[in-house]
C-alpha angles and dihedrals in degrees: 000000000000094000079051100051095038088062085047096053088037088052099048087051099043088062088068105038101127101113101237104128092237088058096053082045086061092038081059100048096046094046084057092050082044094061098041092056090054092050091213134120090011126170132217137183119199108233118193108220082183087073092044103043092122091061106126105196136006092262083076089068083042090095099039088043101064100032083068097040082048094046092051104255112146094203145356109237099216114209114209132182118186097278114152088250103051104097095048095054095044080062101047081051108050094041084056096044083055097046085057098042090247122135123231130189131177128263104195107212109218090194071086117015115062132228102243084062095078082127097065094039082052097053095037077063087053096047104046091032102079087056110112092241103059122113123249130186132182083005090290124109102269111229143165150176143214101230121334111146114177090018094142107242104195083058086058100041078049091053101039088054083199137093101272124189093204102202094178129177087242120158139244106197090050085066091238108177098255084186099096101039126089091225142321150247132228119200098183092099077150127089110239173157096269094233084072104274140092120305116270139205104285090007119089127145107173128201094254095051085057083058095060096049096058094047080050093060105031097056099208089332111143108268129227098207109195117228103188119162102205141000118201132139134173114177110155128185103301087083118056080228097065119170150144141200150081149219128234114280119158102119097346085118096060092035092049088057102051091048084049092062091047088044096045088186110192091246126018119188121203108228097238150356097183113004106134104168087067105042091234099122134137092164128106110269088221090056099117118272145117131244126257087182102289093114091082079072105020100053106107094011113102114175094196092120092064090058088050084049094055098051093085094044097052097039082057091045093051089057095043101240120127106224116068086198098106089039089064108102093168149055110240145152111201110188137168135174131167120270101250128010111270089242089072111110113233100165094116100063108015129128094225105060106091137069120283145157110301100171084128095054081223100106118084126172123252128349109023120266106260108031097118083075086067129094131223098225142108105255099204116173118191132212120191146157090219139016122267140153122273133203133196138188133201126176096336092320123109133199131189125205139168110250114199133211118283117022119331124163126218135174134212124195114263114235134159117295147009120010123198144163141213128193115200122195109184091341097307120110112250098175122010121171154137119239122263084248145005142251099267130232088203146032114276110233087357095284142120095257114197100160118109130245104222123190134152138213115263087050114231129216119302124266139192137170117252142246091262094046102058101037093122099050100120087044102125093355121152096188131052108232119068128129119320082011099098113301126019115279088244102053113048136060108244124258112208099231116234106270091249093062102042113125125249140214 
């Protein structure tokens, strides 16, 4: 399968090989139509139109749009509910995705569809499968789902009147029939309790036991395996969705990579481009959406520099080898950390410390469940052309490695203050930097703050979230200075704001 679709793909770009930039352009585009056609080694990227239901024209998914297609993605995976403003921005969307040359397909999201409503998923296939951007694969209209056991299939395929390749987030362990699906996704890119938490003593599920579930199941069935950086989430009770807790990072982006080339599954999809709530992002900030209350942690962090990680990787996964090193064209560092140690007692001031709805078990007070699996440290990756020696400071400690070259990953132990890095080549500096922000004494905007700030050396361009994206920032807030309000989160100790002046919900 692979030695066939890497002669596909060799055959489609030998047929533009003169140098003249508007020729590679065409080499590219037709490699990627190569490789959609073969419906193998595809990758996805799971994109939230809940976040972005404010968005006016299709321009507004442009930017979106081309950073994916740059970065490698095949296709978004948008994930719709029923909100009022879903069809107008799957069409939005669509209509985008086909002005750019991208592919879409739906992910329909059963926290809010139901599964006796197998008819309307089945005709919103119909409907949004004859655009020119939907994904097809094995000439049937590619779709998926998050959740939706017991959803009946035959009623959907009945409904759709098309050729439907259903790729749902159904479930092993629930004992769901695989039998009548094309493939599945798994969501769990985290490794956990398996009750969606953190693992446990005595209770681990890895990824790649997830992996193995799934094959399990499938049979032979094409796989959707998950790649996700970071899960944490800290909603309190100024939003009726409170709820607070993480899975192990750290390095589970690098590592996930690498598992992905010696797995080489048929799909992989990338949890998320823009989902802010959960700190899983690899999108831009200043992509247009709005703020259902995760600015209080998402001000100051972009995430950009785990999209330019993962170029290498999936440039070597599209072609089916297991090391990214000859697919790096650049020198780069890419590095992220936490703001403060997880030591550091936020209890005073933070969001999460009184009572609120907990009908989802999924709220819990203070510092997140599931923080002690975290580690304090300063997670760097390196991808280079050639070796070289790398330093690293953290809070007034250095430490030199050799860095080879490829990708390689290093830490180095968070401490208070600034962080930087050098890259040495024969004695000469080829990077040299500070990080976008330090290892904090205090607690940004008064939480408990387990996102990452992620950045890159070179640095890219700035980014910062939007008016629009941060409008609920004070929401809940015990303190006065977060964000827009007066520093960067990131930059200023908090001042616990007189009670007459404390926002409110």
């Amino acid at each position: 399968m692979q030695l066939q679709k890497l002669l596909r793909l060799l055959t489609a770009a030998a047929l533009f090989t003169t140098p003249d930039a508007a020729t590679v352009r065409r080499a590219d585009s037709n490699i990627i139509s190569a490789r959609q056609d073969a419906g193998t080694n595809l990758v996805f990227c799971h994109f939230m139109i809940g976040i972005v239901g404010a968005r006016t024209s299709a321009a507004d998914y442009d930017a979106d749009m081309k950073r994916a297609k740059a970065a490698g993605i095949d296709a978004f995976a948008l994930n719709i509910g029923v909100d009022p403003y879903t069809d107008a921005q799957l069409q939005l969307a669509y209509e985008s995705a086909a002005n750019n040359d991208m592919k879409v397909f739906i992910s329909f999201d059963f926290n809010w569809f139901h599964t006796n409503e197998a008819s309307r998923v089945g005709q919103m296939i119909a409907t949004y499968g004859s655009k020119p951007a939907q994904l097809k694969v094995d000439n049937k209209v590619f779709a998926s789902s998050f959740a939706g056991d017991g959803l009946d299939v035959s009623a959907l395929r009945q409904a759709a009147g098309v050729d439907v390749f259903w790729a749902p987030n159904f479930h092993p362990e629930q004992g769901t029939d695989f039998s009548a699906i094309d493939g599945a996704l798994n969501w769990m890119g985290w490794d956990n309790n398996g009750n969606n938490k953190a693992p446990s003593p005595g209770a681990n599920v890895s990824v790649q036991d997830g992996d193995n579930a799934y094959n399990k199941a499938l049979a032979g069935k094409p796989y959707i395996a998950p790649v996700s950086p970071w899960f944490s989430t800290h909603f309190g009770a100024e939003v009726p969705y409170s709820k607070n807790w993480v899975f192990p990072g750290d390095f589970l982006w690098y590592d996930r990579w690498q598992e992905i080339l010696k797995l080489q599954p048929r799909f992989l999809e990338m949890v998320t481009w823009n989902d802010y709530g959960e700190s899983h992002y690899i999108g831009r900030l200043d992509s247009p959406h709005g703020d259902d209350g995760n600015s209080k942690w998402v001000y100051g962090f972009p995430h950009n520099g785990w999209l330019d990680m993962a170029v290498p990787f999936i440039a070597a996964y599209h072609d089916g080898a297991s090391d990214p090193a000859p697919y790096i064209k650049d020198d780069k560092i890419v590095y992220w950390f936490r703001p403060t140690l997880k030591s550091l007692d936020c209890d005073a001031t933070d969001t999460t410390m009184g009572d609120a709805n907990n009908s989802s078990g999924n709220y819990f007070k203070g510092r997140p469940n599931g923080y002690e699996t975290m580690e304090d440290k300063v997670f760097v990756v390196t991808l280079l052309k050639e070796a070289g020696s790398l330093e690293m400071t953290a809070g007034g400690k250095t430490q030199t490695v050799d860095a080879p070259a490829g990708a390689a990953k290093f830490s180095i132990d968070m401490a208070p203050g600034p962080v930087s890095f050098k890259l040495t080549r024969g004695g000469s500096s080829v990077l040299e930097g500070k990080a976008g922000m330090e290892v904090l004494d205090h607690c940004p905007c008064g939480i408990y703050n387990f996102n990452a700030y992620v950045g890159t050396l070179p640095a890219g361009d700035g980014d910062e979230l939007q008016p629009a994206g941060y409008a609920s920032i004070s929401a809940g807030l015990k303190v006065s200075t977060c964000g827009p309000n007066g520093m960067k989160a990131t930059n200023a100790p908090a001042q616990v704001a007189p009670a007459e002046a404390t926002p409110t919900a």
